[in-house]
N, CA, C and O atoms as CSV, one atom per row, in Angstrom:
chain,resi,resn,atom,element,x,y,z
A,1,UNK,N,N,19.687,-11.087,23.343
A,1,UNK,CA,C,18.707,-10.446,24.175
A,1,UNK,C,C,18.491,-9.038,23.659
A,1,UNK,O,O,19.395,-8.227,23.457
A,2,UNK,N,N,17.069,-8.813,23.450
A,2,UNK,CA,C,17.158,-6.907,23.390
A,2,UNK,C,C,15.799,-6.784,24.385
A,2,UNK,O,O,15.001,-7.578,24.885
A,3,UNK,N,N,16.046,-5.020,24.379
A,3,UNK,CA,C,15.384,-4.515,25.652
A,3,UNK,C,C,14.649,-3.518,24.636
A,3,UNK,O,O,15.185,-2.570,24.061
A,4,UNK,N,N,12.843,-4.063,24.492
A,4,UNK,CA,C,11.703,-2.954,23.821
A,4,UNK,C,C,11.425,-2.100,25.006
A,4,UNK,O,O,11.463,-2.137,26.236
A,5,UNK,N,N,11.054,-1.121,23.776
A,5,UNK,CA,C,10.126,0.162,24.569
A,5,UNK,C,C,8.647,0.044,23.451
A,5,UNK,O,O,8.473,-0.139,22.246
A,6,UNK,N,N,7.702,0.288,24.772
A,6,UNK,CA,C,6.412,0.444,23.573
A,6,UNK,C,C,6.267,1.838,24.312
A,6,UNK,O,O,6.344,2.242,25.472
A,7,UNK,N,N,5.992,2.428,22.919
A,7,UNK,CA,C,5.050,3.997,23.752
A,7,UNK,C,C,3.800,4.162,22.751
A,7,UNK,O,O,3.551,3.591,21.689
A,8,UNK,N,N,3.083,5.179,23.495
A,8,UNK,CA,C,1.290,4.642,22.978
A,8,UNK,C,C,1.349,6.477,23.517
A,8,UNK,O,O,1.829,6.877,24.577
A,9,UNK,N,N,0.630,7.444,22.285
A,9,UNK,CA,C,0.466,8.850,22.322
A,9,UNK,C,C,-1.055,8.754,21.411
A,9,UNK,O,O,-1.455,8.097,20.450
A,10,UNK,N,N,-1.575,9.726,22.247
A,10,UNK,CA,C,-3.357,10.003,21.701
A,10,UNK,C,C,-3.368,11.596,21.398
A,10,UNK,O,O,-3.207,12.379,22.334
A,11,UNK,N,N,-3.563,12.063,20.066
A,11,UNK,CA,C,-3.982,13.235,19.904
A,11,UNK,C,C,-5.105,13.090,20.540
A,11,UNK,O,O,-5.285,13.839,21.499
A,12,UNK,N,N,-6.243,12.023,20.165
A,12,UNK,CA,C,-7.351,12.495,20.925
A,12,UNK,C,C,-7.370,10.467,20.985
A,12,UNK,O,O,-6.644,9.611,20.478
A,13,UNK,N,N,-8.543,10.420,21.839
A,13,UNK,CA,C,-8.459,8.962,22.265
A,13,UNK,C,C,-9.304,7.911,20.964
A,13,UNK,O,O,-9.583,6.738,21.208
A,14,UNK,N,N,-9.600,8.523,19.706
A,14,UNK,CA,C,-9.832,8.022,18.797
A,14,UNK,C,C,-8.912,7.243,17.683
A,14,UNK,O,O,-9.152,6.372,16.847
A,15,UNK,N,N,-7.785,7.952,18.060
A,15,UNK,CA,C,-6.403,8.042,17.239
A,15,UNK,C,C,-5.546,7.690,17.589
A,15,UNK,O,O,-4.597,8.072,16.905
A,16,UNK,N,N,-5.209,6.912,18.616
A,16,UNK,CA,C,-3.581,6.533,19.546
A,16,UNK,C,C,-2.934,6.081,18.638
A,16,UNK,O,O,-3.416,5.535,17.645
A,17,UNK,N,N,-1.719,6.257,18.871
A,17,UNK,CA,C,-0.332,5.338,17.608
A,17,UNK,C,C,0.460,4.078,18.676
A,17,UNK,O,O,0.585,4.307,19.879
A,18,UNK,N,N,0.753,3.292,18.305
A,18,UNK,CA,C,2.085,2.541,19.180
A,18,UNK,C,C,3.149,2.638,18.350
A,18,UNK,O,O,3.092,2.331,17.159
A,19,UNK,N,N,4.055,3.019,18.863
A,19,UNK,CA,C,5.354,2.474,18.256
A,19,UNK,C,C,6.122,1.519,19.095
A,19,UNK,O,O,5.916,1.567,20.308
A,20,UNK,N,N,7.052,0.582,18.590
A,20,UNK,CA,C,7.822,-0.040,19.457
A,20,UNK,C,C,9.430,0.200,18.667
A,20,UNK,O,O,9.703,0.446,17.492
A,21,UNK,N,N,10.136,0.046,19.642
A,21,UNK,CA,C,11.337,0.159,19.227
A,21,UNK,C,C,12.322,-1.093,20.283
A,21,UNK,O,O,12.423,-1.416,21.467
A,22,UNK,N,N,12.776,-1.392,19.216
A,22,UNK,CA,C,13.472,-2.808,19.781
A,22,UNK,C,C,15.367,-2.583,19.945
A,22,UNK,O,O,16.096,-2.663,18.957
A,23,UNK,N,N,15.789,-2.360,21.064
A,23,UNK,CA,C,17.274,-2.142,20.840
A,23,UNK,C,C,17.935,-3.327,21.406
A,23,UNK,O,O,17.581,-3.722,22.516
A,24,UNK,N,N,19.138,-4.115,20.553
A,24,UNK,CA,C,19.081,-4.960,20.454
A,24,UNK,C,C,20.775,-5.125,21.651
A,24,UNK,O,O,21.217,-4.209,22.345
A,25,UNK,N,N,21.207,-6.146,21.567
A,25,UNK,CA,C,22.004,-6.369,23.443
A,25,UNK,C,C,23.193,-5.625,22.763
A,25,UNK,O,O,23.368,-5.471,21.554
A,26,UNK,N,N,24.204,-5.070,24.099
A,26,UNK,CA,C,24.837,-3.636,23.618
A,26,UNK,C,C,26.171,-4.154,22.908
A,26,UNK,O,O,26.993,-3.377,22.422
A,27,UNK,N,N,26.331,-5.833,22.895
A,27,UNK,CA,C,28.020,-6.118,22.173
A,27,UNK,C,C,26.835,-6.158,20.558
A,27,UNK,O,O,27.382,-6.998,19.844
A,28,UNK,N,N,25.498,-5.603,19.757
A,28,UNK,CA,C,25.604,-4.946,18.724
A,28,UNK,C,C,24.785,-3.724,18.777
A,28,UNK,O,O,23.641,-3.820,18.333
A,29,UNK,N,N,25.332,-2.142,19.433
A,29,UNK,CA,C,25.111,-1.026,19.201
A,29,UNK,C,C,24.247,-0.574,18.341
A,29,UNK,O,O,23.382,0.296,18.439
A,30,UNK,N,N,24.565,-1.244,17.496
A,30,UNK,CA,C,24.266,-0.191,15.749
A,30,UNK,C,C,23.218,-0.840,14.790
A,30,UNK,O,O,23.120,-0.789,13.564
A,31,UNK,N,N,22.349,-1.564,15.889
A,31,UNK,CA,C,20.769,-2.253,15.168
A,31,UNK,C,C,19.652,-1.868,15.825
A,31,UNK,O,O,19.528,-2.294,16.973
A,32,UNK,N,N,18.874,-1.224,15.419
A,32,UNK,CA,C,17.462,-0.673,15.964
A,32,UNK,C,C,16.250,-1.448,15.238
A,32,UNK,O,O,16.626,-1.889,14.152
A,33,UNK,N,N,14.768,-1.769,15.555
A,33,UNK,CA,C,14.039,-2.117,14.664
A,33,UNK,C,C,12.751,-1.497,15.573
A,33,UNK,O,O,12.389,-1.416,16.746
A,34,UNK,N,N,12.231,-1.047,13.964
A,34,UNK,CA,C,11.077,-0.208,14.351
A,34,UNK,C,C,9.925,-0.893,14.005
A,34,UNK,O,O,9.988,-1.505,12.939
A,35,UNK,N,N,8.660,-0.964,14.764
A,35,UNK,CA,C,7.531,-1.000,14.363
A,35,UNK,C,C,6.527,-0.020,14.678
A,35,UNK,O,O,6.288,0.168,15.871
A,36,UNK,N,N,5.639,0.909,13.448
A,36,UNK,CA,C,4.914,1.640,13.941
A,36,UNK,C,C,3.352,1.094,13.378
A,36,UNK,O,O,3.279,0.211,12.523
A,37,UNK,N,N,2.461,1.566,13.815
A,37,UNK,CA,C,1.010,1.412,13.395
A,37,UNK,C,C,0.346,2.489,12.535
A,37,UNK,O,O,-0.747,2.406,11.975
A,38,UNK,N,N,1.395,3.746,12.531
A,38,UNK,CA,C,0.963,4.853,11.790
A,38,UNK,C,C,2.130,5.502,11.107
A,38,UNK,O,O,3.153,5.918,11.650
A,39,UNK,N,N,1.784,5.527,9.676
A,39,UNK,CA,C,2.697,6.345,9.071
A,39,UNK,C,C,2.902,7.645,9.446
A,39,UNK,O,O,3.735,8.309,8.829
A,40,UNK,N,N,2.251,8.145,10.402
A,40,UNK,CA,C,2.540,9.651,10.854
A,40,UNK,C,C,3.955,10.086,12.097
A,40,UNK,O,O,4.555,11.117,12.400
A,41,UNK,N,N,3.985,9.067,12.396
A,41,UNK,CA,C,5.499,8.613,13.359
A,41,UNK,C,C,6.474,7.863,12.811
A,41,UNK,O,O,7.544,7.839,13.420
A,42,UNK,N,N,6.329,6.951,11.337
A,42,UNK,CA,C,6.969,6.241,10.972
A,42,UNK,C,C,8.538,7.551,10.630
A,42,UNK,O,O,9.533,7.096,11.194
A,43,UNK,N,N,8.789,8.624,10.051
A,43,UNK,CA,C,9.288,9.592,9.882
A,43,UNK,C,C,10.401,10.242,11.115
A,43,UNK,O,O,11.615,10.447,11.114
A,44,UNK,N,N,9.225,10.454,12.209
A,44,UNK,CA,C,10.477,11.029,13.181
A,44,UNK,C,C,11.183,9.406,14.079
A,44,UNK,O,O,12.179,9.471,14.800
A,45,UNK,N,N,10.403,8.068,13.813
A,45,UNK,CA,C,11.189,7.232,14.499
A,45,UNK,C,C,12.402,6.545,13.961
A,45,UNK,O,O,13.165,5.756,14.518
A,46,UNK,N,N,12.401,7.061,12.666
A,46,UNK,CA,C,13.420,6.399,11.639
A,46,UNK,C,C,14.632,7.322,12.075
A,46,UNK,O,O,15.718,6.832,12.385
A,47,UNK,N,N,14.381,8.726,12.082
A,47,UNK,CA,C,15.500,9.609,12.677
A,47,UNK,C,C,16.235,9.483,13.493
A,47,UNK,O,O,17.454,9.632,13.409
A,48,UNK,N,N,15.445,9.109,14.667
A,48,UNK,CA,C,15.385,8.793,15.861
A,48,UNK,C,C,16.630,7.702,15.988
A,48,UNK,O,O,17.662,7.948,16.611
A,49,UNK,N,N,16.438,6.802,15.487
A,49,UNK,CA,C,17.043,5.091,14.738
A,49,UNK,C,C,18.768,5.590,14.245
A,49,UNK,O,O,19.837,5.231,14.739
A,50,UNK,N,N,18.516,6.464,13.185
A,50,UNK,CA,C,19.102,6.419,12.319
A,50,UNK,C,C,20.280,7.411,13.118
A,50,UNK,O,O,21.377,7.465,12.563
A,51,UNK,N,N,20.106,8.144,14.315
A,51,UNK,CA,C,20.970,8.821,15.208
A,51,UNK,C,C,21.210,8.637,16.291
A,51,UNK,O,O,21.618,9.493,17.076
A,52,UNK,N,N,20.936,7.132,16.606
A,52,UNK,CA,C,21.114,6.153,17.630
A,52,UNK,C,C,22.219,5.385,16.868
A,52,UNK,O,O,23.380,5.495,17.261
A,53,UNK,N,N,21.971,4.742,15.980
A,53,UNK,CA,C,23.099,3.885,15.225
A,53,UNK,C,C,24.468,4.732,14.714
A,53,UNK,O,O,25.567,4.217,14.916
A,54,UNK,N,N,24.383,5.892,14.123
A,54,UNK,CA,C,25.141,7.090,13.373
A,54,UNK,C,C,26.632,6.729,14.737
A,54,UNK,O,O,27.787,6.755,14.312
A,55,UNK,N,N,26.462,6.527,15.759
A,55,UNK,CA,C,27.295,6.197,17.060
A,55,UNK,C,C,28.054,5.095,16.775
A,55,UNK,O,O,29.268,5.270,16.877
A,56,UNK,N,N,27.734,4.171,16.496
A,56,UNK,CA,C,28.211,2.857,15.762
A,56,UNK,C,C,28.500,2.833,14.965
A,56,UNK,O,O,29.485,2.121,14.768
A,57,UNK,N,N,28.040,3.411,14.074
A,57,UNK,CA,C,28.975,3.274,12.393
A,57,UNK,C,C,29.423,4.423,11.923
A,57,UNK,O,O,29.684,4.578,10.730
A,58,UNK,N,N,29.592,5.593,13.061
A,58,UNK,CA,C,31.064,6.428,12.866
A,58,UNK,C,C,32.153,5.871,13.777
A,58,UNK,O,O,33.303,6.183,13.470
A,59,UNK,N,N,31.987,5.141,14.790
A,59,UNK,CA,C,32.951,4.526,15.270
A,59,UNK,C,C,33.642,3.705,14.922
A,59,UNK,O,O,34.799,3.570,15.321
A,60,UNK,N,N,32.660,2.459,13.503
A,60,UNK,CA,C,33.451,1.954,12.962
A,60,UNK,C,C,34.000,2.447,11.278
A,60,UNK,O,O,34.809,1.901,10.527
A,61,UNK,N,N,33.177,3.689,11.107
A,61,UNK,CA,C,33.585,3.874,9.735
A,61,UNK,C,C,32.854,3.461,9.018
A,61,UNK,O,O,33.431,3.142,7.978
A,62,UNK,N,N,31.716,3.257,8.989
A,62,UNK,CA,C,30.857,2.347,7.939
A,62,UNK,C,C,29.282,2.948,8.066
A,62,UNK,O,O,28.727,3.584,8.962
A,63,UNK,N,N,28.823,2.455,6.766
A,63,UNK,CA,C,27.787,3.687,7.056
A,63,UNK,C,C,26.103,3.005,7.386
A,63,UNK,O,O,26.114,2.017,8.121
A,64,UNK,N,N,25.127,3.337,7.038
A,64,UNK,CA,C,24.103,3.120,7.506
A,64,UNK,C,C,23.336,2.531,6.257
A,64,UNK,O,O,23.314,2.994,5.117
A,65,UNK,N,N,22.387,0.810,6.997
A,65,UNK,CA,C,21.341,0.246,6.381
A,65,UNK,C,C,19.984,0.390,6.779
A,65,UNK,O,O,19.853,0.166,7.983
A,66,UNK,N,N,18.984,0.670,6.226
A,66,UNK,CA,C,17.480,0.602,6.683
A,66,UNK,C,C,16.993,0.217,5.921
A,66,UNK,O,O,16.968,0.755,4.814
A,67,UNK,N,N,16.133,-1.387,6.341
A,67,UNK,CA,C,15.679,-2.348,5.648
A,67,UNK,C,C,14.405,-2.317,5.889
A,67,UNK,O,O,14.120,-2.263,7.085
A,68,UNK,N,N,13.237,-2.340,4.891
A,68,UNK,CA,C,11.735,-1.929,5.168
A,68,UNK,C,C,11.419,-3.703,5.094
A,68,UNK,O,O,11.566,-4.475,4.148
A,69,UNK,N,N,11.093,-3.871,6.037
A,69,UNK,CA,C,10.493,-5.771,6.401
A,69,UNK,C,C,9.040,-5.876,5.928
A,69,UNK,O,O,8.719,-6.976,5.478
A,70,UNK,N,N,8.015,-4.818,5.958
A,70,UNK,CA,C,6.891,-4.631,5.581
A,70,UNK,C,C,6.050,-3.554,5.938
A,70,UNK,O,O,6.846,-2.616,5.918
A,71,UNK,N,N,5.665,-3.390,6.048
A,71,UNK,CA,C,4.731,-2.112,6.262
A,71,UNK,C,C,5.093,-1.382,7.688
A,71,UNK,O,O,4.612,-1.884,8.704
A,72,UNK,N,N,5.756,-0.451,7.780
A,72,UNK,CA,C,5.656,-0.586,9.160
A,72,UNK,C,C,6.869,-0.761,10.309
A,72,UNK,O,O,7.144,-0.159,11.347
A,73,UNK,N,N,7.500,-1.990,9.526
A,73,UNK,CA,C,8.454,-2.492,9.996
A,73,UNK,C,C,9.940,-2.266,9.589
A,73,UNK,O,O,10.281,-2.559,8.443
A,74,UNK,N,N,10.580,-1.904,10.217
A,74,UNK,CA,C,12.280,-1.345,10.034
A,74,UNK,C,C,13.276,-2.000,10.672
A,74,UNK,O,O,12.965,-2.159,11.852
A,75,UNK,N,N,14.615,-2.567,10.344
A,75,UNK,CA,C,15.720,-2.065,10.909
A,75,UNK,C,C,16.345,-1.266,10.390
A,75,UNK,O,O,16.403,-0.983,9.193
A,76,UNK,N,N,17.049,-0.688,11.554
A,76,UNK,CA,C,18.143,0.084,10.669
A,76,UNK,C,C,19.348,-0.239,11.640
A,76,UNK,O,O,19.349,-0.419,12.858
A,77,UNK,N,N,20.374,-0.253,10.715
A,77,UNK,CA,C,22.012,-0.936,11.254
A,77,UNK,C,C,23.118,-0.186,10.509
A,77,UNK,O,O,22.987,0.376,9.421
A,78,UNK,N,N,24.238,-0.260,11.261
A,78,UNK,CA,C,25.197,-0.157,10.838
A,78,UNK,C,C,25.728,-1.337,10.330
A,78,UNK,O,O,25.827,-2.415,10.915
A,79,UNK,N,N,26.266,-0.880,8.511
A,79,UNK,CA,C,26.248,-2.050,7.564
A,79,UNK,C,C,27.679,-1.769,6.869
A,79,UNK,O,O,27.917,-0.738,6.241
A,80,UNK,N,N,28.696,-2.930,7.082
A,80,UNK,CA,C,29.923,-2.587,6.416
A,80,UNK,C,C,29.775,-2.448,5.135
A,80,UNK,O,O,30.795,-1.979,4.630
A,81,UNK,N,N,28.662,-2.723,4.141
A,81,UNK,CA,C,28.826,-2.642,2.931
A,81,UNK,C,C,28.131,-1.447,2.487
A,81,UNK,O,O,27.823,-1.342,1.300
A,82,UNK,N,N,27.907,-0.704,3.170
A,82,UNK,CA,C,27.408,0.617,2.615
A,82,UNK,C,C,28.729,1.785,3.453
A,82,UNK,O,O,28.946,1.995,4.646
A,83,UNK,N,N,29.246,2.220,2.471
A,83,UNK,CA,C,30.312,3.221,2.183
A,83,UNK,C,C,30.009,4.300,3.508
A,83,UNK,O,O,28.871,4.744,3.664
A,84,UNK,N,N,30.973,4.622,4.307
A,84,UNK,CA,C,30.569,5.552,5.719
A,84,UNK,C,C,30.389,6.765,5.218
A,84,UNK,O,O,30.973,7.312,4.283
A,85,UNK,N,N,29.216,7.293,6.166
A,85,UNK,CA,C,28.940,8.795,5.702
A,85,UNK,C,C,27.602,8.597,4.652
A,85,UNK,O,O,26.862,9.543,4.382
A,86,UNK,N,N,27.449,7.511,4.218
A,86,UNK,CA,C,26.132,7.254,3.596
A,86,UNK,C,C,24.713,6.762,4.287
A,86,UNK,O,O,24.821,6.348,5.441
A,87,UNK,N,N,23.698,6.765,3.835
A,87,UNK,CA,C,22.341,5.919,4.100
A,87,UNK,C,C,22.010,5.310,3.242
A,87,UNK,O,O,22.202,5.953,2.210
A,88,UNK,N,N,21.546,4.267,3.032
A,88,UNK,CA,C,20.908,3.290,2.076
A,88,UNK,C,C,19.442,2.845,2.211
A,88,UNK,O,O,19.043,3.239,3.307
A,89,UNK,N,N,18.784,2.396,1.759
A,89,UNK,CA,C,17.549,2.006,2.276
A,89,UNK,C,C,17.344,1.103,0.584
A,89,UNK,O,O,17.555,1.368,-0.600
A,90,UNK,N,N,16.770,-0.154,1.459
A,90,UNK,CA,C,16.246,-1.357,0.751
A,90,UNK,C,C,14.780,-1.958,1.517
A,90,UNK,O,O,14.297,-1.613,2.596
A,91,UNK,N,N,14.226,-3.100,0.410
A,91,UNK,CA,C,13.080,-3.421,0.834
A,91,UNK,C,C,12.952,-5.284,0.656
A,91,UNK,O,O,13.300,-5.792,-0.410
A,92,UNK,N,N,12.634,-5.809,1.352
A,92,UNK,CA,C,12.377,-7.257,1.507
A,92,UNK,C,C,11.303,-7.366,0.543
A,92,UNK,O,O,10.764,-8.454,0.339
């Protein structure tokens, strides 16, 4: 089970963005997945992600994956095979 948030922001009503953010059921902490519609949020929601999970994989020691699914689309997890204290980023 996970529990989305959609949020929807208009500089002006020509321009709205959605992002969604998907957090996934809490026995796994340390998986977020992002979808945005604009690369102009894609930036602070990855942060966002990436210091939501940072909780989970300093707890277990292990460091951080962010996997680009396609345009747009992200997880990011805490990944035992990336060395703790690191970030990684790969692409499907």
């Amino acid at each position: 089970m996970r529990h989305e948030m959609s949020t929807t922001s208009a500089a002006d009503d020509a321009h709205s963005t959605t992002v969604t953010v998907s957090r996934f059921h809490p026995s796994t902490p340390g998986v977020v997945e992002i979808n945005v519609e604009s690369a102009d949020q894609l930036d602070q929601e990855l942060d966002k992600a990436i210091n939501d999970v940072s909780v989970a994989a300093t707890s277990y020691r292990i460091g951080i994956m962010v996997t680009r699914l396609s345009a747009g689309r992200y997880i990011v997890r805490a990944h035992p095979e990336v060395p703790f204290g690191l970030i990684r980023q790969r692409h499907k």
